[in-house]
N, C-alpha and C positions, 0 to 999 in steps of 0.2 A: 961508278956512283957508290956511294958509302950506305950500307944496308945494314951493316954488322950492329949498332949498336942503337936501340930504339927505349922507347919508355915501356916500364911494364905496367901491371894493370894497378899497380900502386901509384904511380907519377900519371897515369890517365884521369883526364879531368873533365867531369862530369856539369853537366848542362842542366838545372833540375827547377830554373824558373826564367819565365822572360817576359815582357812587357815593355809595348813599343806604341809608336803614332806615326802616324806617316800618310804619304795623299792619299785621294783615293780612297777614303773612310776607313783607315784603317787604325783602330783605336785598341787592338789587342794582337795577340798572336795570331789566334783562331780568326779574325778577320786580314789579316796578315795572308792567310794561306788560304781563304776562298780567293783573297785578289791577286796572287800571282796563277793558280790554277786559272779563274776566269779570263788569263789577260787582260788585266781590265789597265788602260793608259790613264794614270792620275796627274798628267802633265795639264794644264790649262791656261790663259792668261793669267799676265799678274792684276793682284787685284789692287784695286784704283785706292784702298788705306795705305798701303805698303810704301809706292812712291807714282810720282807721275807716269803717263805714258810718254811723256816729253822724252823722260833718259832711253826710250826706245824706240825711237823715231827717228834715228840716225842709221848710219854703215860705220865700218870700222875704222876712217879718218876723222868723222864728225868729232870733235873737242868736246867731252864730257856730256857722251849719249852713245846706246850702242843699237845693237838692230833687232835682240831679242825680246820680245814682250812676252816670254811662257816662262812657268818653273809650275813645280807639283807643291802648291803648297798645303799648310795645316788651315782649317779655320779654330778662330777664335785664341790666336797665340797669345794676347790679352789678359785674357783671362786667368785666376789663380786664387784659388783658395789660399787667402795667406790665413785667416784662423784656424785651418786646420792646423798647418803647419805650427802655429803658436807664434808669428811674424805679426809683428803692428802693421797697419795700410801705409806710415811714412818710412817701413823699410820695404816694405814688400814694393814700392813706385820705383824703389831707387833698384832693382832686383834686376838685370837681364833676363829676358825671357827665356833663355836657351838657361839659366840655371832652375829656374821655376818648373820649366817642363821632365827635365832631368830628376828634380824632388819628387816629383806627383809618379814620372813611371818607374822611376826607382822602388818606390814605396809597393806600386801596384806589380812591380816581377817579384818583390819579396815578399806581396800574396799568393802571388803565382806559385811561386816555390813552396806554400804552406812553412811557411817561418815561423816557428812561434814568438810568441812575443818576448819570452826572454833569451833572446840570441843575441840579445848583445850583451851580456852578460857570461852566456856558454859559449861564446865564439869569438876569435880576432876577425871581426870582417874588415876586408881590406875595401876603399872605392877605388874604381880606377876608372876618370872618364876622360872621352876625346873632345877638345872643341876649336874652332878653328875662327869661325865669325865674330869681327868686333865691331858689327853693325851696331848695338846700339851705344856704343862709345861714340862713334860717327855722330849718331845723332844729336848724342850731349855736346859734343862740341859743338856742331855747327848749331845748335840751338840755343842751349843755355852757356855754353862756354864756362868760365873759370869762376866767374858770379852765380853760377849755378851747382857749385862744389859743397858738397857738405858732410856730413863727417859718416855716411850708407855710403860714399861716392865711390872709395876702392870696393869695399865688401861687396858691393851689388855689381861691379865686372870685370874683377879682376880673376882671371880663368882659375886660377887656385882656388879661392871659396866657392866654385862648384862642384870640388867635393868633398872641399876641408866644413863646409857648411850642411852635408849631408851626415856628413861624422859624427859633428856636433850634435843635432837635432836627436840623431838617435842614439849619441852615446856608442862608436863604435870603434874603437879602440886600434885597428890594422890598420895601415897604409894609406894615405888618402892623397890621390895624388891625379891633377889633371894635364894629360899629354897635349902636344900642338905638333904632328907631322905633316901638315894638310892632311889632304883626304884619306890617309890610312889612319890618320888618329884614332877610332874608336878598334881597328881590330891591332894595333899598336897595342892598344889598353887593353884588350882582352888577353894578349901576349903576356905582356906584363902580370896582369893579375896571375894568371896560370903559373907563371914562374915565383910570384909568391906565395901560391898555395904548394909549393912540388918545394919551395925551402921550410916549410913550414911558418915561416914570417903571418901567413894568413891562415885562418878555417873556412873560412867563407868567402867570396868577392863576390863584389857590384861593378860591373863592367861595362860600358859602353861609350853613346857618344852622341852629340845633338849637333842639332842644326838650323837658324831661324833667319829667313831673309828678311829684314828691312830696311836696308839702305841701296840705292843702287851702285854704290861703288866698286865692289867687288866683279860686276857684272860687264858696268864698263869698262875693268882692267882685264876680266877677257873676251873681250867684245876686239881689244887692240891686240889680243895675240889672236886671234880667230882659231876660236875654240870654240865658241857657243854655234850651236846650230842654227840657220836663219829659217829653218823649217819649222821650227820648235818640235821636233821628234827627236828622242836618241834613239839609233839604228846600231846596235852592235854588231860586227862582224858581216854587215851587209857593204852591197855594191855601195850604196846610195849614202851611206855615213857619211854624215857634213858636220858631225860636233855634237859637245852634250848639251843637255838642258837640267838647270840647276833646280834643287829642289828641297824641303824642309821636312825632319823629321825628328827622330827620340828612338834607340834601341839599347833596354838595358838586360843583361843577363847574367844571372844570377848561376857562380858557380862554386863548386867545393871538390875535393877529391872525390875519385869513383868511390875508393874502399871505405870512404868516410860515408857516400852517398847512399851504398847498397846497404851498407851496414846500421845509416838509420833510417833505413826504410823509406827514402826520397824516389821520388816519381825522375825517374833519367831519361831526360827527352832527346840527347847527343852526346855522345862523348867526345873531347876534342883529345888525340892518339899525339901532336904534335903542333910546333911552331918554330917559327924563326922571321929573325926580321932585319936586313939588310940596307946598304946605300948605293946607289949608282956609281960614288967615285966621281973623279972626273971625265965626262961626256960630255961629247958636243956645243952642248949648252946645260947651264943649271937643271932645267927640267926640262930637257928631252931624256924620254927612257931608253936604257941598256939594256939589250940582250944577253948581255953577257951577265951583268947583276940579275937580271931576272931566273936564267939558270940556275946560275950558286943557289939563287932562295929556294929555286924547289927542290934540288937536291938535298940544300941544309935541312929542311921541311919536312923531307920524305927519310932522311937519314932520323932524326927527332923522333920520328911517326913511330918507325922500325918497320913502313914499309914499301914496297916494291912497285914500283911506276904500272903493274898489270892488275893491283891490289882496286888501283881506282878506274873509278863509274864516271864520275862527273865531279868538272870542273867549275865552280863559279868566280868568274872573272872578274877582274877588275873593269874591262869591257867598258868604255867610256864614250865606244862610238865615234872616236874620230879619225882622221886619216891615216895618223902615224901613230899614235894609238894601239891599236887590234894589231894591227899586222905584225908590227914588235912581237908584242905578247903574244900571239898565237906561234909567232916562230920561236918563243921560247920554251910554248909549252912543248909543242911537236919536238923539237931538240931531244926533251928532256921524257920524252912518254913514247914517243913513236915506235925509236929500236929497240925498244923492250918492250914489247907486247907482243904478243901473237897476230899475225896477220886474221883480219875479221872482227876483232874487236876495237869498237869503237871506243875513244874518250869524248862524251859529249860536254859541250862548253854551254854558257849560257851568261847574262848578266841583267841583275834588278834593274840596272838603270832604264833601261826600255819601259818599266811600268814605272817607276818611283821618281827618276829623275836623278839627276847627281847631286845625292844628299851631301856631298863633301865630308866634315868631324863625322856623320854617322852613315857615310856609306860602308863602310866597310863591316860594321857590324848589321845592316841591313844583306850584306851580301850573308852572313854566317847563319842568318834566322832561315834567307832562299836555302842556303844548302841545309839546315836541320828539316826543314821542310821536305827536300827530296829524300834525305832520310828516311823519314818518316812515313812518309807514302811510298816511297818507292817508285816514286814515279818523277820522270824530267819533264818541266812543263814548256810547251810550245814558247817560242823566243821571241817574245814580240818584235814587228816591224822588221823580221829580216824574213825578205824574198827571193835576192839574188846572193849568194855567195862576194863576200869580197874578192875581188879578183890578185888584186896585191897578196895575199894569203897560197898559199901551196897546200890547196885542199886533195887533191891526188895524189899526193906525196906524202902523206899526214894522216894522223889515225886520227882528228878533229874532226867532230861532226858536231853541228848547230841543229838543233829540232826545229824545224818551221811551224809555223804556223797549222794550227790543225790538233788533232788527238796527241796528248802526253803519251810518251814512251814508259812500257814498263818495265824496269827491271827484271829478266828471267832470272836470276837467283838470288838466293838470299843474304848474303856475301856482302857489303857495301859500303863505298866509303866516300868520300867529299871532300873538295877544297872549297874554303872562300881566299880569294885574294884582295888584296887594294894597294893599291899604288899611288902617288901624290906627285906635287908638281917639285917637291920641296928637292930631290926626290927621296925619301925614304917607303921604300916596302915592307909588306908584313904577309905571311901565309900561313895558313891552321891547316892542318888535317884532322878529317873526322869521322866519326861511322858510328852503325850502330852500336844499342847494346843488347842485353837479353833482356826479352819483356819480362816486369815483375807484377803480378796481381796489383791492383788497386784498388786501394777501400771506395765505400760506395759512396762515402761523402765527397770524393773527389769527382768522381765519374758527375754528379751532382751539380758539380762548381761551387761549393761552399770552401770559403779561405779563412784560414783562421786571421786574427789583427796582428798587425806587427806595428806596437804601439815604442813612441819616443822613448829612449834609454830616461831623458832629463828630468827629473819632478817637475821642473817648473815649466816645462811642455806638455807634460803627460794629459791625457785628456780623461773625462770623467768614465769611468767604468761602468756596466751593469754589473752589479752584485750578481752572481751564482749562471752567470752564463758560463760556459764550458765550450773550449774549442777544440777543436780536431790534432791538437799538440800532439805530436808525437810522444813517448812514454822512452826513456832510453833504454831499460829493460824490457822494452814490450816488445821489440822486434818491427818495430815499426807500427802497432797497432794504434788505433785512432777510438776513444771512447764509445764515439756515435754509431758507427756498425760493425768493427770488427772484434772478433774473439778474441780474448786473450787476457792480462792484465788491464787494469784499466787505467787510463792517460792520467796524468796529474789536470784538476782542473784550473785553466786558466781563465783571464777575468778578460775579453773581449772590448777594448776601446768602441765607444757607441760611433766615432766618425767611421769605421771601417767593417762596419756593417753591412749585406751585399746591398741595401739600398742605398748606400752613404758614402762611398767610395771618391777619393780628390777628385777623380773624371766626371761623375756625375754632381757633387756638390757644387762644382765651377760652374758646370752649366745651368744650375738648377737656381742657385744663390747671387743674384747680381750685385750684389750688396760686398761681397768677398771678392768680386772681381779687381783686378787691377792694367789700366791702359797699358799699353808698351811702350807707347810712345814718352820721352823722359817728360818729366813737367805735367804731366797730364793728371788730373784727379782721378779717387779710387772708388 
């Protein structure tokens, strides 16, 4: 296995904002990580705006219906501040929802991140998002068809202006570029960005990947490969795995270089040490997965990282819960970890999909927030819905262990490091290595939650400003110092857009403003 040659702490790439949605009420990070710690299942019926229950009232011969009625969905995908954004209501109708949701928590990880607001100005930020659903293209056709074409028709779906349209808005000058690998797409993108911030092409990236169910088509194209579970649970690495269950979400992450990060004083919540992102080749079939592709990736991965199969704790999987599925993959982890560890030490595995559902474009960067998360705490959380061992799996033989059900594992030392993986049916794979970093003091307006605005680059978006408000901008001779509490030089003042104010934020204006709202459905009034 190739170890000799790794990134140093200059090409290591820092994690220092993120902001996501997903089932299960999960509207930020922080609630992101009460609901994998609680195991809480955000799988539920579909609901009856979406599509009938007719297309789920079939088996897998019934002609155009299939047998699952569950996914984890969002409520209120609808909805959309388009005056925030500075969008008329007759573009924002024409807008796919999955690029609407990507605006709003793009916007809100690069509060996350304390962005000041002229970073687009002091920075190449690059986007890089995954998206894979063209549900509501489906619906344009079968509803309005070619008489319902108008000149928002491409811009509002074609996968490029979801983040050539994010660039614009705010004037951001790097990269802007939306992947489609199926379900690796968003940690694809986060591959990608990482490799434009280590050429210097980027200073910054926006990285992620969404996911919005409303058509049933996709559902009953795997309903005929019997994929979806007819239990509606996904069970990873359990006896009982019959398939996943599909589900809708948004995770965007905001990254820069470490030495760029520590040096202005950014809050680093994971470092990501490596990637790589591979193809199966030809196999079997188009999308059945290879073992032998799955190896090369971790080794390429771990080679990148610079390090050593005993370096890691825990593994988060691509994990999709199906028959053929897991057992693949766990025989490629064990291959690839087993005879290089000391006997006693365990690699614990684990996968979102048991709470979130198979987000598809944003599962994979839903698995990278799981592993910042065990990071972070230090702790591996119980694996929902696995009781029995899969038995296809060589768990006596294998330094794999899945945490059951019951009290999280804690890490005894302080040492730590993390995989997300994903995988697609396409097949194209993608693997990050991650760990921690060293904690750095943080000012008190942070510990607080106050964000500073990170207002549109464009004049003719820009929104009305308070006069003599002052935000927490970092100062680039300050060392990182923030005006509000910390010692030192004092920050330049900057002028605080009134939408991004902590009561005025895209998440709560959508909900609070029905008048900004816009239907999903195409044709429908705003």
């Amino acid at each position: 296995m190739r170890l000799s040659r790794g990134r140093n702490e200059q090409e290591s790439i820092a994690i220092i904002g993120i902001g996501c949605r997903y089932g299960g009420g999960i509207v930020d990070f922080d609630s992101f990580q009460r609901v994998i710690a609680a195991g809480v299942d955000a799988v539920g019926t579909v609901p009856p705006d979406r599509w009938s229950a007719a297309f789920d009232s079939g088996d897998r011969t019934t002609a155009g219906a299939g047998y699952c009625g569950f996914g984890a969905f969002l409520p209120d995908v609808g909805r959309f501040d388009a005056s925030f954004f500075g969008i008329r209501p007759e573009v924002a109708r024409e807008i796919d929802p999955q690029h609407r949701l990507l605006m709003e928590v793009a916007w809100e990880a690069a509060e996350h991140a304390g962005l000041g607001d002229d970073v687009a100005s002091r920075h190449r930020t690059g986007v890089f998002f995954g998206m894979l659903a063209m549900d509501y293209l489906l619906l344009h056709a079968q509803g309005g068809g070619t008489n319902a074409i108008d000149r928002h028709f491409a811009s509002g779906r074609e996968f490029s202006f979801a983040a050539g349209r994010l660039s614009y808005l705010l004037n951001l000058s790097g990269p802007a570029m939306t992947v489609n690998t199926a379900c690796s797409s968003s940690l694809v993108a986060v591959h990608l960005a990482c490799r434009s911030l280590i050429s210097g092409e980027s200073d910054v990236a926006l990285a992620g990947g969404v996911n919005v169910l409303v058509a049933p088509d996709l559902n009953i194209y795997l309903t005929k490969l019997g994929a979806l579970s007819p239990t509606g649970h996904c069970k990873p690495f359990d006896a009982q795995a019959d398939g996943l269950v599909r589900g809708e979400g948004v995770g965007v992450v905001v990254l820069k270089r470490l030495a760029d990060a520590e040096a202005d004083g950014d809050r680093v919540l994971a470092v990501i040490r490596g990637s790589a992102v591979n193809h199966n080749g030809r196999s079997m079939t188009p999308t059945m997965p290879s073992m032998e592709a799955q190896v090369s990736l971790l080794a390429d991965a771990l080679h990148d990282a610079g390090a050593h199969p005993d370096d890691v704790r825990y593994v988060e999987a691509h994990g999709p819960g199906t028959p053929v599925g897991d057992p693949v993959e766990a025989a490629a982890l064990s291959s690839v970890f087993t005879p290089h560890r000391p006997a006693g030490l365990p690699l614990y595995v684990g996968s979102v999909k048991a709470n979130l559902g198979h987000t598809d474009a944003a599962a994979g960067v839903a698995g990278l927030l799981k592993a910042v998360h065990v990071l972070r705490s230090g702790q591996v959380p119980p694996q929902l819905h696995h009781r029995t061992p899969n038995p296809a799996i060589d768990w006596a033989g294998s330094c794999l262990r899945v945490m059951p059900d019951g009290a999280p594992w804690t890490c005894p030392g302080t040492a730590w490091s993390g995989s997300a993986r994903s995988a697609s049916a396409a097949p194209t794979r993608t693997s990050c290595w991650g760990g921690r970093t060293r904690r750095r003091p943080r000012c008190r307006c942070r510990r607080a939650g106050t964000r500073p605005g990170w207002a549109p680059g464009r004049a003719r978006y820009a929104r009305r400003r308070t006069p003599g408000t002052r935000s927490p901008s970092r100062d680039r001779t300050g060392g990182g110092r923030c005006s509000c509490c910390c010692p030192g030089p004092t920050a330049r003042a900057s002028r605080r857009p009134r939408a991004t104010s902590p009561a005025c934020s895209p998440r709560r204006r959508r909900r609070a403003c029905s008048t900004s709202s816009t239907p999903w459905r195409t044709g429908a009034g705003t």
